[in-house]
N, C-alpha and C positions, 0 to 999 in steps of 0.2 A: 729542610734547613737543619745545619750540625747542632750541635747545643753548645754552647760555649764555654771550656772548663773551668772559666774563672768566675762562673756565677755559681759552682756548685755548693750548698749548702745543706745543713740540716736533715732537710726534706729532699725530696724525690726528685729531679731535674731532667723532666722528657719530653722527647720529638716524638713525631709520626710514628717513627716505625720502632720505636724504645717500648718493651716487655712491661705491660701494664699502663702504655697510654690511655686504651678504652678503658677502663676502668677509674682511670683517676677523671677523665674529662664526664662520668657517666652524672647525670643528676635524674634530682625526685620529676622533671618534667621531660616525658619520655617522647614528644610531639617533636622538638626542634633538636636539631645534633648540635655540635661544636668542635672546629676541627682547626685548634690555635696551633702556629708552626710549633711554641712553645708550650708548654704546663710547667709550673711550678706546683709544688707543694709543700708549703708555707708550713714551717714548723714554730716560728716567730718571724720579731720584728726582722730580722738581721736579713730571712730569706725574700723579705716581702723590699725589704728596702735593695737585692741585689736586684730583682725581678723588675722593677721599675729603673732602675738605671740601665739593664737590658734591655726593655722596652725602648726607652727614650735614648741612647745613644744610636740605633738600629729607626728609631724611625717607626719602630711599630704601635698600634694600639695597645694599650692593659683592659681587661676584664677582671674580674674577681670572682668567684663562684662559692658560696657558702656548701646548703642542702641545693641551692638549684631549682628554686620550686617556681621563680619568677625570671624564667631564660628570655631574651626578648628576641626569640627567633635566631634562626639560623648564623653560625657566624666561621666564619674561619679565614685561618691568618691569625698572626697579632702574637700574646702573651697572653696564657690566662694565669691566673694567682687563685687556687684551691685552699679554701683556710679551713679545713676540715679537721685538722690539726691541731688549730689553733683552738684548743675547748676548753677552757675553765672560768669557774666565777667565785669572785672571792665576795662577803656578803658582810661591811661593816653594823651591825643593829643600829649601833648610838646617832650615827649618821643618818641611817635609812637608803644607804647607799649599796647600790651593787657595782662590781667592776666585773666587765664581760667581755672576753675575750671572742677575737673576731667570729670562729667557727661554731661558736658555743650556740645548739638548736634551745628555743624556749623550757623545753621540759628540762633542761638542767636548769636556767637561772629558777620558775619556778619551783623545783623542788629543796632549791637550798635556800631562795628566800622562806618558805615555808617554815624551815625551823626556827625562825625568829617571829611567825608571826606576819609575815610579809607576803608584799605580791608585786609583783611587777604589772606593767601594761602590755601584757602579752594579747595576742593576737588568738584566734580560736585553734590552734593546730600548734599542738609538742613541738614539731617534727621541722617548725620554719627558722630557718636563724636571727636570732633575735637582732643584732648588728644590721643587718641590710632592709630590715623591716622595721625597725628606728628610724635610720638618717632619712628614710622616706614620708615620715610623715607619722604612724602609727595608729590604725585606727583597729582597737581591738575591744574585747570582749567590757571595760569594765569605762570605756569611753565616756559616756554622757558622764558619767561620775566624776573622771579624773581627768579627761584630756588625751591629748595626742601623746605619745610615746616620746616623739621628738620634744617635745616641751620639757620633758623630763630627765634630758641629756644634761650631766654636770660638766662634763668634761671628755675629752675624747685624743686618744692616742692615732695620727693618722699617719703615715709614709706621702710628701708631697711629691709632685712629678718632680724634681732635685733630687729625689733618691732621700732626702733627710725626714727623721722620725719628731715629730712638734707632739709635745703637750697641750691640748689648745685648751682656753677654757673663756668664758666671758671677759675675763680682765687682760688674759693676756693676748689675746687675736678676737676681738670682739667681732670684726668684721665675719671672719672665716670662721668662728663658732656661729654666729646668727646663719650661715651657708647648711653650713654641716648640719642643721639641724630642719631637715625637709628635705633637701637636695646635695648630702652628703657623699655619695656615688662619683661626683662630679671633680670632686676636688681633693679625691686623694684615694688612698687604700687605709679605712681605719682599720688596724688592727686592736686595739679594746676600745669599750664605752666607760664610762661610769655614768650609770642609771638611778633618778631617784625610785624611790619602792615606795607603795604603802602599804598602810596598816589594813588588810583585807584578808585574816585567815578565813574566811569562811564568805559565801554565796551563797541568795535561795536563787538557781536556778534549774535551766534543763529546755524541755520543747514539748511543744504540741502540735499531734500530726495528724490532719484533716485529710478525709481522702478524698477523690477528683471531685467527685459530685458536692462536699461542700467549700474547693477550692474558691471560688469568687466573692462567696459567702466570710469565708476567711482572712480572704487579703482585702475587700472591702472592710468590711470590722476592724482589721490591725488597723489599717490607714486612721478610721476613726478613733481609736484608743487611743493613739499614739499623741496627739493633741491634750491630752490631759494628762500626763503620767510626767512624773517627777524626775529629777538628775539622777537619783539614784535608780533606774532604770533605763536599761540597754538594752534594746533588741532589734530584729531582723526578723525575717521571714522570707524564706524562702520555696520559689517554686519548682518543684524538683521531678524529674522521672527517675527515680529509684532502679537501679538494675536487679534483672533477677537474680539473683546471688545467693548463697548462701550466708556470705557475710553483712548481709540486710538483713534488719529485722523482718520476724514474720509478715505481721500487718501491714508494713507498706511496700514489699519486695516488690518486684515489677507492678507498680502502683505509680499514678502520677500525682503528685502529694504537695499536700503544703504545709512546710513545718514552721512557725512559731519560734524562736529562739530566745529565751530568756536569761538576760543575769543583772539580779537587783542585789544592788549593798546594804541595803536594809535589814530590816530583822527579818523571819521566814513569816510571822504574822501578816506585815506590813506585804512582804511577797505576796503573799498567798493572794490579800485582798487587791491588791491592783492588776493579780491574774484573771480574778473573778471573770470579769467580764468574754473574756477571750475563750474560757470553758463553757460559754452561756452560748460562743458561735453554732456550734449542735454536735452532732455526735461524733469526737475525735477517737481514732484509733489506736492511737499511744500517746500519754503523760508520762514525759520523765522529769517533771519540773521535783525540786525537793531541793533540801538545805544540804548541802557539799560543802566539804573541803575545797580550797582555790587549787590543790593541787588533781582536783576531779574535773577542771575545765573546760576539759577538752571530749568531754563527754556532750556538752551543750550543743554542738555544733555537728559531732561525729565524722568529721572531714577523713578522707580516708589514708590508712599511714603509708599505702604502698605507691610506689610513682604509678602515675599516669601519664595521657597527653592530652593536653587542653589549651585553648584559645581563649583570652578572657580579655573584656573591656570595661568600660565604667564610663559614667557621666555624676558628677552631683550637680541638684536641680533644687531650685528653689521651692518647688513645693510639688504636690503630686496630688491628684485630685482622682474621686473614681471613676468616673470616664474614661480620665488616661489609664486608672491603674484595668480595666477592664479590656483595653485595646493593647496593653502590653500581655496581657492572657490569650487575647485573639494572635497573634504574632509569635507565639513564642509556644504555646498548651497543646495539647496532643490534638494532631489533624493539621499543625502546622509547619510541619516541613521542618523545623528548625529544631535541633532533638539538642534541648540546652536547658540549664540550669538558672533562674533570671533571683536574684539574692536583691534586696532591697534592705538597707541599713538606716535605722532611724538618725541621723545627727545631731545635732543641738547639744544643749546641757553643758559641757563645761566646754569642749571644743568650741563653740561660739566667742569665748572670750580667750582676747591675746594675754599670752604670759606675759609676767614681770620682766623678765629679758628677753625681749623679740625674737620669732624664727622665724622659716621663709614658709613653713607650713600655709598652704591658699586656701583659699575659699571657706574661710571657717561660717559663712553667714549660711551653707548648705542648710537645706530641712533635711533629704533625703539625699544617699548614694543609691544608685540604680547600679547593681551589675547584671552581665548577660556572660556566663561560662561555657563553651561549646566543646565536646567531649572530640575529639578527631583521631586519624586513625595514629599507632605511632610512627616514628617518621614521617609523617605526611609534611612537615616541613612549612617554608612559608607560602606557597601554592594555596596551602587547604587553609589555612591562615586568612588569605585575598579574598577568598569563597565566603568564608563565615562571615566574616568582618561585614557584609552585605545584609545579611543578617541581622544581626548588632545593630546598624545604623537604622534600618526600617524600625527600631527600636527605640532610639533615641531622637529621630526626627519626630515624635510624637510630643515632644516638651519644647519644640522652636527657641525662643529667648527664657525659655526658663532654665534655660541650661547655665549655670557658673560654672563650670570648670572638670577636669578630669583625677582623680588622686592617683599617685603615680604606684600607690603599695600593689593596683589592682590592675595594673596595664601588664598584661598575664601571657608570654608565648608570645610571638610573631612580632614582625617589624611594627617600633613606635614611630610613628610620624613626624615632623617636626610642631607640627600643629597640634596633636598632643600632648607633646613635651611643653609647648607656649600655655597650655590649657591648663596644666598643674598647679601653676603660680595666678596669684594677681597679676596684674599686667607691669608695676611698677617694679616688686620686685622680681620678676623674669630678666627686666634689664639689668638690675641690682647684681642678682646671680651672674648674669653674663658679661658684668664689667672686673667682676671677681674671678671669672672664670679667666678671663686675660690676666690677671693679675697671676695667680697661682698654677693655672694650667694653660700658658698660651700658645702652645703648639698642640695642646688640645689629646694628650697624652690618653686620660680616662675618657676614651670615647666610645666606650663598646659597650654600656648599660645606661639607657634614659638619659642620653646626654644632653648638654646644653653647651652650643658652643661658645668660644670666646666672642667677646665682643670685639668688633676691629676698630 
Protein backbone atom coordinates (compact mmCIF):
# COMPACT_ATOMS: atom_id res chain seq x y z
CA UNK A 1 0.00 0.00 0.00
CA UNK A 2 1.34 3.83 -1.14
CA UNK A 3 1.23 6.21 1.72
CA UNK A 4 -0.75 8.85 1.10
CA UNK A 5 0.76 12.53 0.78
CA UNK A 6 -1.82 14.32 2.53
CA UNK A 7 -1.40 12.61 5.87
CA UNK A 8 2.09 13.67 6.03
CA UNK A 9 2.95 15.16 9.16
CA UNK A 10 5.36 15.89 12.08
CA UNK A 11 6.49 12.39 12.40
CA UNK A 12 7.67 9.73 10.28
CA UNK A 13 4.84 8.38 7.74
CA UNK A 14 5.74 4.54 6.47
CA UNK A 15 4.84 1.54 4.21
CA UNK A 16 6.35 -1.86 4.02
CA UNK A 17 8.88 -1.25 2.05
CA UNK A 18 9.88 2.70 3.42
CA UNK A 19 13.76 2.87 5.16
CA UNK A 20 13.00 2.32 8.89
CA UNK A 21 9.72 0.53 8.77
CA UNK A 22 11.11 -2.43 11.08
CA UNK A 23 12.37 -0.28 13.43
CA UNK A 24 9.50 1.97 14.10
CA UNK A 25 6.97 -1.19 14.21
CA UNK A 26 9.82 -2.91 16.62
CA UNK A 27 8.32 -3.36 20.45
CA UNK A 28 9.61 -4.45 24.03
CA UNK A 29 7.41 -7.87 23.17
CA UNK A 30 9.65 -9.69 20.73
CA UNK A 31 7.19 -13.17 20.49
CA UNK A 32 4.46 -11.55 18.19
CA UNK A 33 5.47 -9.26 14.92
CA UNK A 34 3.26 -6.55 13.29
CA UNK A 35 3.03 -5.83 9.84
CA UNK A 36 0.26 -2.60 9.43
CA UNK A 37 0.04 -1.49 5.63
CA UNK A 38 0.67 1.87 7.55
CA UNK A 39 2.87 3.27 10.77
CA UNK A 40 2.58 6.49 11.79
CA UNK A 41 4.69 8.22 14.06
CA UNK A 42 2.90 10.33 16.17
CA UNK A 43 4.70 13.49 17.16
CA UNK A 44 1.16 15.05 18.66
CA UNK A 45 -2.26 15.50 18.36
CA UNK A 46 -2.43 16.85 14.84
CA UNK A 47 -0.51 13.43 13.44
CA UNK A 48 -2.60 11.13 15.61
CA UNK A 49 -5.85 13.01 14.44
CA UNK A 50 -4.53 12.65 10.36
CA UNK A 51 -3.89 8.78 11.06
CA UNK A 52 -7.26 8.18 12.15
CA UNK A 53 -9.14 9.94 9.42
CA UNK A 54 -6.74 7.70 7.21
CA UNK A 55 -7.66 4.75 8.78
CA UNK A 56 -11.39 5.47 8.66
CA UNK A 57 -11.83 6.98 5.27
CA UNK A 58 -9.83 3.60 3.76
CA UNK A 59 -11.88 1.42 5.80
CA UNK A 60 -8.97 0.06 7.85
CA UNK A 61 -8.39 -0.90 11.57
CA UNK A 62 -6.12 1.76 14.03
CA UNK A 63 -3.73 0.31 16.58
CA UNK A 64 -1.61 2.37 18.74
CA UNK A 65 1.58 1.12 20.18
CA UNK A 66 3.33 2.84 23.16
CA UNK A 67 6.67 0.59 24.53
CA UNK A 68 4.70 -2.37 23.13
CA UNK A 69 4.99 -4.66 26.07
CA UNK A 70 1.19 -5.81 25.99
CA UNK A 71 0.95 -6.72 21.78
CA UNK A 72 -2.12 -8.88 21.55
CA UNK A 73 -0.48 -11.24 18.85
CA UNK A 74 0.22 -11.12 15.63
CA UNK A 75 -1.34 -8.56 13.46
CA UNK A 76 -1.13 -7.13 10.03
CA UNK A 77 -2.98 -4.76 7.73
CA UNK A 78 -4.59 -1.68 9.13
CA UNK A 79 -2.74 1.65 10.53
CA UNK A 80 -0.73 1.55 13.47
CA UNK A 81 -0.12 5.05 15.44
CA UNK A 82 3.48 4.84 17.37
CA UNK A 83 3.31 7.44 20.25
CA UNK A 84 6.92 6.98 21.18
CA UNK A 85 7.14 10.59 20.42
CA UNK A 86 4.64 11.68 22.21
CA UNK A 87 6.86 11.79 25.94
CA UNK A 88 6.32 14.55 28.50
CA UNK A 89 4.83 15.28 31.76
CA UNK A 90 4.06 18.27 33.07
CA UNK A 91 3.43 17.81 37.16
CA UNK A 92 0.96 20.72 38.92
CA UNK A 93 2.07 20.10 43.10
CA UNK A 94 -1.12 22.40 44.26
CA UNK A 95 -3.43 20.18 42.36
CA UNK A 96 -1.53 16.75 42.92
CA UNK A 97 -2.13 16.49 39.33
CA UNK A 98 0.11 15.00 36.55
CA UNK A 99 -0.49 15.50 32.80
CA UNK A 100 0.96 12.77 30.64
CA UNK A 101 1.55 12.56 27.46
CA UNK A 102 0.56 9.48 25.38
CA UNK A 103 4.32 7.87 24.88
CA UNK A 104 5.59 8.98 28.16
CA UNK A 105 7.13 5.19 29.92
CA UNK A 106 6.35 5.29 34.03
CA UNK A 107 10.06 6.20 34.92
CA UNK A 108 9.53 9.64 33.60
CA UNK A 109 6.08 10.48 35.26
CA UNK A 110 7.74 8.78 38.34
CA UNK A 111 10.65 10.83 38.46
CA UNK A 112 9.18 14.16 38.02
CA UNK A 113 6.49 13.54 40.27
CA UNK A 114 9.21 12.67 42.83
CA UNK A 115 10.35 16.23 43.10
CA UNK A 116 7.28 17.35 44.58
CA UNK A 117 6.93 14.63 46.95
CA UNK A 118 4.71 12.54 44.80
CA UNK A 119 3.94 9.32 43.23
CA UNK A 120 1.81 8.09 40.86
CA UNK A 121 -0.01 4.53 40.49
CA UNK A 122 2.52 3.12 38.50
CA UNK A 123 2.75 -0.43 37.86
CA UNK A 124 6.09 -2.48 38.92
CA UNK A 125 8.24 -1.70 35.49
CA UNK A 126 9.92 2.04 34.44
CA UNK A 127 9.94 0.88 31.00
CA UNK A 128 5.71 0.28 30.53
CA UNK A 129 3.68 3.37 29.30
CA UNK A 130 1.89 4.64 31.68
CA UNK A 131 -1.24 5.87 29.20
CA UNK A 132 -2.11 2.29 27.96
CA UNK A 133 -1.77 0.74 31.41
CA UNK A 134 -4.22 3.41 32.89
CA UNK A 135 -7.24 3.25 30.53
CA UNK A 136 -7.05 -0.42 31.33
CA UNK A 137 -7.70 -0.70 34.64
CA UNK A 138 -4.19 -0.09 36.66
CA UNK A 139 -3.23 -2.57 39.06
CA UNK A 140 0.14 -1.54 40.34
CA UNK A 141 2.58 -1.62 43.00
CA UNK A 142 0.91 0.77 45.70
CA UNK A 143 -2.73 -0.80 44.91
CA UNK A 144 -4.29 -2.06 48.22
CA UNK A 145 -3.38 1.43 49.33
CA UNK A 146 -4.71 3.58 46.66
CA UNK A 147 -6.80 1.96 44.03
CA UNK A 148 -6.85 1.42 40.45
CA UNK A 149 -4.86 3.78 38.36
CA UNK A 150 -7.94 4.41 36.17
CA UNK A 151 -9.94 5.64 39.14
CA UNK A 152 -7.46 8.20 39.30
CA UNK A 153 -7.97 9.75 35.66
CA UNK A 154 -9.11 13.50 35.91
CA UNK A 155 -9.29 14.16 32.55
CA UNK A 156 -8.12 12.74 29.25
CA UNK A 157 -7.15 14.24 25.72
CA UNK A 158 -8.36 11.52 23.13
CA UNK A 159 -8.64 11.67 19.10
CA UNK A 160 -12.29 9.90 18.34
CA UNK A 161 -12.94 7.66 15.21
CA UNK A 162 -14.14 11.40 13.46
CA UNK A 163 -10.71 12.35 13.35
CA UNK A 164 -11.65 15.19 16.23
CA UNK A 165 -9.49 15.87 19.43
CA UNK A 166 -12.23 16.08 22.84
CA UNK A 167 -11.20 17.19 26.11
CA UNK A 168 -13.28 14.72 28.13
CA UNK A 169 -13.68 14.84 31.69
CA UNK A 170 -16.58 13.79 34.16
CA UNK A 171 -18.89 16.99 33.58
CA UNK A 172 -18.24 17.24 30.18
CA UNK A 173 -18.80 13.44 28.48
CA UNK A 174 -19.58 11.75 31.64
CA UNK A 175 -20.60 8.83 29.67
CA UNK A 176 -17.35 8.37 27.53
CA UNK A 177 -15.15 9.57 30.67
CA UNK A 178 -16.90 6.59 32.86
CA UNK A 179 -15.55 4.27 29.35
CA UNK A 180 -12.25 5.70 29.05
CA UNK A 181 -11.47 4.74 32.38
CA UNK A 182 -11.08 0.60 32.24
CA UNK A 183 -11.70 0.18 28.63
CA UNK A 184 -10.08 3.36 27.19
CA UNK A 185 -8.39 1.52 24.09
CA UNK A 186 -11.76 1.05 22.65
CA UNK A 187 -13.02 4.44 22.03
CA UNK A 188 -10.30 6.50 20.79
CA UNK A 189 -6.36 7.24 20.59
CA UNK A 190 -5.76 9.27 23.96
CA UNK A 191 -3.03 11.31 23.34
CA UNK A 192 -2.38 12.70 27.21
CA UNK A 193 -3.98 11.89 30.68
CA UNK A 194 -4.23 14.04 33.56
CA UNK A 195 -3.53 11.62 36.54
CA UNK A 196 -4.20 12.17 40.12
CA UNK A 197 -0.62 11.56 42.26
CA UNK A 198 -0.15 11.05 45.92
CA UNK A 199 1.59 12.02 48.57
CA UNK A 200 4.13 8.69 48.78
CA UNK A 201 7.96 10.02 48.57
CA UNK A 202 9.15 7.05 50.23
CA UNK A 203 8.31 2.96 50.65
CA UNK A 204 9.38 0.08 53.01
CA UNK A 205 9.76 -2.28 50.42
CA UNK A 206 11.70 -4.96 48.32
CA UNK A 207 11.40 -9.24 48.18
CA UNK A 208 12.09 -12.34 49.63
CA UNK A 209 13.57 -15.14 47.90
CA UNK A 210 12.88 -18.75 48.93
CA UNK A 211 14.61 -21.32 47.20
CA UNK A 212 12.75 -24.64 45.62
CA UNK A 213 12.92 -26.63 48.51
CA UNK A 214 11.01 -24.00 50.67
CA UNK A 215 8.89 -22.96 47.71
CA UNK A 216 5.40 -24.48 48.96
CA UNK A 217 6.36 -23.59 52.40
CA UNK A 218 6.27 -20.07 50.96
CA UNK A 219 3.49 -19.74 48.94
CA UNK A 220 1.49 -21.55 51.53
CA UNK A 221 2.42 -18.96 54.41
CA UNK A 222 1.96 -15.84 51.89
CA UNK A 223 -1.64 -17.16 51.28
CA UNK A 224 -2.04 -17.22 55.20
CA UNK A 225 -0.49 -13.83 55.89
CA UNK A 226 -2.15 -12.24 53.45
CA UNK A 227 -5.68 -12.52 55.41
CA UNK A 228 -4.45 -10.20 58.06
CA UNK A 229 -2.38 -7.47 56.69
CA UNK A 230 -3.60 -4.11 56.37
CA UNK A 231 -4.50 -1.45 53.19
CA UNK A 232 -1.42 -0.22 53.47
CA UNK A 233 0.26 -3.40 52.25
CA UNK A 234 0.73 -4.68 48.71
CA UNK A 235 2.01 -7.82 47.61
CA UNK A 236 2.55 -10.69 45.35
CA UNK A 237 4.61 -13.57 45.12
CA UNK A 238 5.82 -15.10 42.64
CA UNK A 239 6.84 -18.43 41.32
CA UNK A 240 9.58 -18.14 39.13
CA UNK A 241 12.48 -20.30 37.17
CA UNK A 242 15.11 -17.70 37.15
CA UNK A 243 17.54 -18.13 34.05
CA UNK A 244 21.10 -18.53 34.26
CA UNK A 245 22.26 -15.46 33.50
CA UNK A 246 24.60 -13.26 34.43
CA UNK A 247 22.15 -10.58 35.09
CA UNK A 248 20.54 -12.70 37.94
CA UNK A 249 21.41 -12.47 41.01
CA UNK A 250 23.85 -14.95 42.34
CA UNK A 251 21.60 -16.87 44.85
CA UNK A 252 18.81 -17.48 42.75
CA UNK A 253 20.47 -17.71 39.08
CA UNK A 254 19.20 -20.97 37.50
CA UNK A 255 17.11 -21.53 40.68
CA UNK A 256 13.36 -22.25 40.81
CA UNK A 257 12.43 -19.70 43.37
CA UNK A 258 9.85 -17.95 45.14
CA UNK A 259 10.05 -14.33 45.50
CA UNK A 260 7.78 -12.46 48.06
CA UNK A 261 7.08 -8.86 46.77
CA UNK A 262 6.63 -6.16 49.00
CA UNK A 263 5.45 -2.45 49.13
CA UNK A 264 3.84 -0.90 52.37
CA UNK A 265 3.08 2.79 52.84
CA UNK A 266 3.64 2.82 56.28
CA UNK A 267 6.38 3.77 58.34
CA UNK A 268 9.67 1.09 57.84
CA UNK A 269 8.79 0.06 61.62
CA UNK A 270 5.35 -0.80 60.86
CA UNK A 271 7.04 -2.59 57.52
CA UNK A 272 9.44 -4.32 59.21
CA UNK A 273 6.77 -5.84 61.71
CA UNK A 274 4.14 -7.06 59.35
CA UNK A 275 7.11 -8.69 57.24
CA UNK A 276 7.98 -10.66 60.42
CA UNK A 277 6.23 -13.39 59.77
CA UNK A 278 7.18 -14.07 56.17
CA UNK A 279 11.06 -14.09 57.36
CA UNK A 280 9.98 -16.66 60.08
CA UNK A 281 8.84 -19.13 56.59
CA UNK A 282 12.93 -20.50 57.00
CA UNK A 283 15.67 -20.01 55.33
CA UNK A 284 15.44 -17.18 52.39
CA UNK A 285 18.29 -16.70 50.11
CA UNK A 286 18.06 -12.98 49.46
CA UNK A 287 16.28 -9.84 51.38
CA UNK A 288 15.97 -6.75 49.62
CA UNK A 289 13.12 -5.46 51.60
CA UNK A 290 14.35 -1.85 53.01
CA UNK A 291 12.99 1.73 53.09
CA UNK A 292 13.33 3.37 49.27
CA UNK A 293 12.78 6.16 47.60
CA UNK A 294 9.38 5.61 45.27
CA UNK A 295 11.62 6.62 42.64
CA UNK A 296 13.69 3.00 43.61
CA UNK A 297 10.46 0.86 42.69
CA UNK A 298 11.27 -0.82 40.38
CA UNK A 299 13.69 -2.58 42.04
CA UNK A 300 10.79 -4.48 44.08
CA UNK A 301 9.71 -6.40 41.35
CA UNK A 302 13.15 -6.58 39.03
CA UNK A 303 11.17 -7.24 35.75
CA UNK A 304 13.54 -7.28 33.22
CA UNK A 305 14.33 -3.92 30.94
CA UNK A 306 15.37 -5.69 27.76
CA UNK A 307 12.35 -6.94 25.35
CA UNK A 308 11.59 -10.40 25.32
CA UNK A 309 8.81 -12.83 24.03
CA UNK A 310 6.06 -14.00 26.30
CA UNK A 311 2.54 -15.39 26.46
CA UNK A 312 0.58 -14.11 29.48
CA UNK A 313 -2.98 -14.72 30.89
CA UNK A 314 -4.90 -14.15 34.08
CA UNK A 315 -8.02 -15.00 35.99
CA UNK A 316 -9.16 -13.05 39.41
CA UNK A 317 -10.84 -15.55 41.68
CA UNK A 318 -12.62 -15.03 44.55
CA UNK A 319 -10.51 -16.63 46.97
CA UNK A 320 -7.60 -19.28 46.79
CA UNK A 321 -7.14 -21.92 49.24
CA UNK A 322 -3.86 -24.26 49.73
CA UNK A 323 -4.88 -27.13 48.15
CA UNK A 324 -5.46 -25.05 45.07
CA UNK A 325 -2.48 -23.07 45.78
CA UNK A 326 -0.44 -26.59 46.05
CA UNK A 327 -1.91 -28.02 42.68
CA UNK A 328 -1.10 -24.72 40.77
CA UNK A 329 2.87 -25.76 42.00
CA UNK A 330 2.05 -29.37 40.62
CA UNK A 331 0.98 -27.84 37.05
CA UNK A 332 3.28 -25.30 36.70
CA UNK A 333 6.97 -26.17 39.17
CA UNK A 334 9.87 -28.00 37.79
CA UNK A 335 9.04 -31.59 36.31
CA UNK A 336 6.05 -30.06 34.85
CA UNK A 337 6.49 -29.45 31.42
CA UNK A 338 5.17 -25.95 31.54
CA UNK A 339 8.62 -23.74 31.82
CA UNK A 340 6.36 -20.41 33.12
CA UNK A 341 6.42 -17.86 35.60
CA UNK A 342 2.78 -18.32 37.73
CA UNK A 343 2.56 -14.35 39.74
CA UNK A 344 -0.20 -14.19 42.21
CA UNK A 345 -1.38 -10.67 43.25
CA UNK A 346 -3.00 -10.12 46.55
CA UNK A 347 -6.31 -7.70 45.76
CA UNK A 348 -8.61 -5.99 48.09
CA UNK A 349 -7.81 -2.83 50.07
CA UNK A 350 -8.91 0.01 48.32
CA UNK A 351 -9.75 -1.45 44.82
CA UNK A 352 -12.70 -3.25 46.50
CA UNK A 353 -14.34 0.08 46.79
CA UNK A 354 -16.06 2.07 43.85
CA UNK A 355 -14.82 5.65 43.34
CA UNK A 356 -16.81 8.79 43.67
CA UNK A 357 -17.22 8.99 39.85
CA UNK A 358 -17.74 5.59 38.51
CA UNK A 359 -15.41 3.64 35.90
CA UNK A 360 -15.99 0.56 33.97
CA UNK A 361 -12.96 -1.02 35.93
CA UNK A 362 -14.62 -4.98 36.84
CA UNK A 363 -14.41 -7.20 39.31
CA UNK A 364 -13.27 -5.14 42.22
CA UNK A 365 -14.79 -7.91 44.86
CA UNK A 366 -11.47 -10.18 43.53
CA UNK A 367 -9.40 -11.54 46.68
CA UNK A 368 -6.64 -12.87 44.33
CA UNK A 369 -5.33 -12.24 40.45
CA UNK A 370 -3.70 -15.56 39.35
CA UNK A 371 -1.15 -14.95 36.57
CA UNK A 372 0.47 -17.64 34.43
CA UNK A 373 3.67 -16.05 31.98
CA UNK A 374 5.16 -18.56 29.46
CA UNK A 375 8.52 -17.48 28.05
CA UNK A 376 8.39 -18.65 24.04
CA UNK A 377 10.56 -18.55 21.48
CA UNK A 378 10.81 -15.10 19.56
CA UNK A 379 8.83 -14.92 16.67
CA UNK A 380 7.13 -17.88 17.47
CA UNK A 381 3.89 -15.94 16.89
CA UNK A 382 0.29 -17.02 17.53
CA UNK A 383 0.85 -20.92 16.83
CA UNK A 384 3.19 -21.18 20.17
CA UNK A 385 0.59 -18.75 21.78
CA UNK A 386 -2.44 -21.81 20.96
CA UNK A 387 0.13 -24.40 22.56
CA UNK A 388 0.68 -22.46 25.97
CA UNK A 389 -2.58 -21.15 26.45
CA UNK A 390 -3.42 -25.05 27.12
CA UNK A 391 -1.26 -24.74 29.70
CA UNK A 392 -2.77 -21.70 31.33
CA UNK A 393 -6.04 -23.18 31.36
CA UNK A 394 -5.04 -26.66 33.12
CA UNK A 395 -4.38 -23.78 35.55
CA UNK A 396 -7.18 -22.05 35.83
CA UNK A 397 -9.73 -24.97 35.61
CA UNK A 398 -8.61 -25.56 39.05
CA UNK A 399 -10.83 -22.54 40.65
CA UNK A 400 -14.32 -23.76 38.53
CA UNK A 401 -16.88 -20.90 39.73
CA UNK A 402 -14.49 -19.18 41.75
CA UNK A 403 -13.43 -17.45 38.96
CA UNK A 404 -14.98 -13.54 38.51
CA UNK A 405 -13.39 -12.30 35.68
CA UNK A 406 -10.06 -11.56 33.57
CA UNK A 407 -8.02 -7.89 33.99
CA UNK A 408 -7.33 -6.88 30.63
CA UNK A 409 -3.60 -4.98 31.96
CA UNK A 410 -2.42 -8.89 31.96
CA UNK A 411 -3.92 -10.47 28.68
CA UNK A 412 -0.20 -10.44 27.53
CA UNK A 413 0.95 -11.62 23.54
CA UNK A 414 -1.34 -13.78 21.40
CA UNK A 415 -4.98 -13.64 20.23
CA UNK A 416 -7.66 -12.32 23.11
CA UNK A 417 -10.75 -14.09 22.75
CA UNK A 418 -14.08 -12.56 22.63
CA UNK A 419 -14.84 -14.47 25.89
CA UNK A 420 -12.00 -12.84 27.45
CA UNK A 421 -12.67 -9.56 26.49
CA UNK A 422 -16.71 -10.37 28.00
CA UNK A 423 -14.58 -11.58 31.24
CA UNK A 424 -12.96 -8.08 31.93
CA UNK A 425 -16.17 -6.23 32.79
CA UNK A 426 -19.12 -7.00 34.96
CA UNK A 427 -21.65 -8.45 32.88
CA UNK A 428 -23.72 -5.00 32.94
CA UNK A 429 -21.27 -2.90 32.19
CA UNK A 430 -19.68 -5.01 29.06
CA UNK A 431 -23.09 -3.97 27.59
CA UNK A 432 -22.73 -0.50 28.79
CA UNK A 433 -19.39 -0.37 27.07
CA UNK A 434 -20.75 -1.84 23.84
CA UNK A 435 -23.69 0.54 23.45
CA UNK A 436 -21.14 3.29 23.71
CA UNK A 437 -18.98 1.76 21.58
CA UNK A 438 -21.82 2.23 18.89
CA UNK A 439 -22.24 5.54 19.89
CA UNK A 440 -18.43 6.82 19.31
CA UNK A 441 -16.84 3.97 17.30
CA UNK A 442 -19.61 2.29 15.16
CA UNK A 443 -17.81 1.10 12.35
CA UNK A 444 -15.67 -0.27 14.90
CA UNK A 445 -12.46 1.81 13.94
CA UNK A 446 -10.26 0.88 17.20
CA UNK A 447 -10.42 -2.66 16.69
CA UNK A 448 -6.89 -4.02 16.84
CA UNK A 449 -6.20 -3.95 20.77
CA UNK A 450 -8.87 -5.76 23.47
CA UNK A 451 -11.54 -4.81 21.57
CA UNK A 452 -15.17 -4.69 22.23
CA UNK A 453 -17.39 -4.36 19.52
CA UNK A 454 -20.22 -2.25 18.87
CA UNK A 455 -23.40 -3.02 20.06
CA UNK A 456 -26.07 -3.54 17.02
Amino acid sequence: MSVPVDIAGEGPVLDQESAGYAEEVAAYQLGFGQRPDVVVGAKGPDDVRAAVRLAAGRGLPLAVQSTGHGLPGDRAGGVLVTTARMRGVEVDPGTRVARIQAGTPWGDVIREAALHGLAPLSGSTLGVGAVGYTVEGGIGLLARTHGFAADRIRAAEIVTADGELRHVTADSDPDLFWALRGAGGNFGVVTSLDVELVHQPRIYGGGLYFAERYVPDALRSWLEWTAGVGEEMTSSIGLVPFPDKPAVPEPVRGQYTAHIRIAHTGSTADGEAAVAPLRAIGPYVLDTLTEMPYTDSDSIYRDPPTPMAYYGTNVLVDDLDAETAARILELTGPGSGLNCVVQINHMGGAMARRPEVPSAVGHRDARFLVRVLSRIPAGAGDDVAAAERAGHERVYELFGDRILGVAPNFLLGGPVTAEQLRACYDEADYERLAALKAVYDPGNLFRGYHNIPPAR
